[in-house]
C-alpha positions as CSV (number, residue, x, y, z in Angstrom):
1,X,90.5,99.4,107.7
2,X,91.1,103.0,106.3
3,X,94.1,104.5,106.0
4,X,95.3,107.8,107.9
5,X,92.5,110.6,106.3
6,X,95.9,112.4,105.5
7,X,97.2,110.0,103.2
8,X,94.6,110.7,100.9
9,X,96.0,114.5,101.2
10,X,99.4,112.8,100.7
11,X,98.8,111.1,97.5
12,X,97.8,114.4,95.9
13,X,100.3,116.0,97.3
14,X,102.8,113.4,96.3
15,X,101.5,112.9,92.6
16,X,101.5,117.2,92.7
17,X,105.0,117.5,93.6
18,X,105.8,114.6,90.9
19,X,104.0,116.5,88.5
20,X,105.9,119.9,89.2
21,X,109.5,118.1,89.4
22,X,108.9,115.7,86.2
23,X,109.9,112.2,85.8
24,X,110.3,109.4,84.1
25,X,107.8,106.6,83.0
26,X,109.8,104.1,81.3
27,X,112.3,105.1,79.3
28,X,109.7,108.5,78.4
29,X,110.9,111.8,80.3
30,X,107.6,113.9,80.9
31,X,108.3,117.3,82.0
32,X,106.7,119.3,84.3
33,X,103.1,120.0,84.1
34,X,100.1,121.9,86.1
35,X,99.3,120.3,89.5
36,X,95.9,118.4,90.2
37,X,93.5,120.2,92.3
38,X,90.5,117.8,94.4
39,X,87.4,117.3,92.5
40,X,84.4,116.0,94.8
41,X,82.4,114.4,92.2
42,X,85.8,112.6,90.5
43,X,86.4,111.5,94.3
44,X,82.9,110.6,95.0
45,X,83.2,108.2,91.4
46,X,86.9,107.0,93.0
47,X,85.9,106.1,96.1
48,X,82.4,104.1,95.2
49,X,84.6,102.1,92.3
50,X,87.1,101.5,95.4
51,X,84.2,99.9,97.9
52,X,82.8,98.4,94.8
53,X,85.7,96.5,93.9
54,X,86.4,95.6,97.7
55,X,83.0,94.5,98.6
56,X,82.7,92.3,95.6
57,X,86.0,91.5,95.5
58,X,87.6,92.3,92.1
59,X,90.2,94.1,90.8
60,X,89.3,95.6,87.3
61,X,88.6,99.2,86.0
62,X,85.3,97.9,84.3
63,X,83.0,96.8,86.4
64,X,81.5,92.8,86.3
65,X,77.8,95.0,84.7
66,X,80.7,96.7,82.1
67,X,80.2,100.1,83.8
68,X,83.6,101.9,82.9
69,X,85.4,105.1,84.6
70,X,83.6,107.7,82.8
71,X,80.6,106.2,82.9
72,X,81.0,106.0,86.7
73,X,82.1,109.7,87.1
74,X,79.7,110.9,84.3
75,X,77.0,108.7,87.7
76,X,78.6,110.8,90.4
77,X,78.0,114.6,88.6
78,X,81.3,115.0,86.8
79,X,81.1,117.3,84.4
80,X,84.3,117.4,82.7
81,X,86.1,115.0,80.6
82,X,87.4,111.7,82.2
83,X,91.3,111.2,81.2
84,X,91.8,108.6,82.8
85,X,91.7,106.0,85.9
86,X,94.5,104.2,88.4
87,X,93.9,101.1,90.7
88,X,96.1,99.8,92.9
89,X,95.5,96.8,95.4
90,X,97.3,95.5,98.7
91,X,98.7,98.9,99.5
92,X,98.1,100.3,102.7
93,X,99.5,103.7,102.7
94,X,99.7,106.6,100.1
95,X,103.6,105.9,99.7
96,X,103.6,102.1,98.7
97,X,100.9,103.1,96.0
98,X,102.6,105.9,94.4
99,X,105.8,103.8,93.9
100,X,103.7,101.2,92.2
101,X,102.1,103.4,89.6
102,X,105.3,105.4,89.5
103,X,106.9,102.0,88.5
104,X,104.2,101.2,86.1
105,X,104.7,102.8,82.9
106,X,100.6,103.8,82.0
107,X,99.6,104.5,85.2
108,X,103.1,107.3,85.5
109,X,101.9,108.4,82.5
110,X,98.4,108.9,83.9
111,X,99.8,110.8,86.4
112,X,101.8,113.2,84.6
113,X,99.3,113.8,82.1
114,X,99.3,117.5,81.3
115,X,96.1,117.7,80.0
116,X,94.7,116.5,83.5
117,X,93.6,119.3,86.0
118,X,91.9,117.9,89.1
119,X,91.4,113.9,90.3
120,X,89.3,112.3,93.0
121,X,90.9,109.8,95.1
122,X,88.9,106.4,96.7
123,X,89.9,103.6,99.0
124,X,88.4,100.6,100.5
125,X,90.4,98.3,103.0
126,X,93.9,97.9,100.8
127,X,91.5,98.9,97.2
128,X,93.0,102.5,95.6
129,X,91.5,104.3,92.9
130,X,92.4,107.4,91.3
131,X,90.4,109.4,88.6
132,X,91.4,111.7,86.6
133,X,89.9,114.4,84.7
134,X,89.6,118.0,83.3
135,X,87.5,120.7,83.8
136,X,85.4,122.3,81.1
């Protein structure tokens, strides 16, 4: 089962208009930063890590061979610099992940990170994943 091809617009959209209001992770305030723009390649690594992690049922940002997210985006052409990776699992729309990682103190942080410029977004039956990166 996929979700609506718009949520996938949402949760950038959503993570963008966190990243331009600020927030807090934790007890941390992070102030506004830069929106994310699409990366094909960082959505390409996302969204085979997502069916990956679905078909062989695990939850882990290494995989069970040890391959980890840069190594996977490094796989799909990225080349920038990998900041960073979220997961989420059981989540069926764009709105009941974001207030997970939102509530999860690294993965807000990951978010906000202003040295991040664009992300790729994958998702296999109720498996998220989100990669971050910037752009040389």
């Amino acid at each position: 089962m996929m979700p609506p091809q718009q949520d996938f617009h949402l949760l950038l959209e959503k993570i963008n208009s966190l990243r331009q209001s600020g927030c807090n992770c934790g007890t941390d305030y992070m102030p506004p930063v830069a929106p994310l723009s699409l990366n094909v390649q960082l959505e390409n690594a996302a969204m085979a890590h997502a069916k990956d992690m679905d078909l062989r049922n695990y939850f882990a940002h290494i995989s069970p061979e040890g391959t980890n997210p840069e190594e996977r985006a490094i796989r799909a052409g990225y080349k920038g610099i990998v900041k960073g990776e979220n997961l989420g699992k059981g989540y069926l729309h764009s709105d009941e992940v974001i207030n997970a990682w939102k509530n999860s103190v690294s993965h807000c942080k990951a978010m906000m990170d202003a040295n991040s410029n664009e992300a790729g977004i994958g998702f296999s039956q109720n498996y998220w994943a989100i990669s971050f990166g910037v752009s040389l």
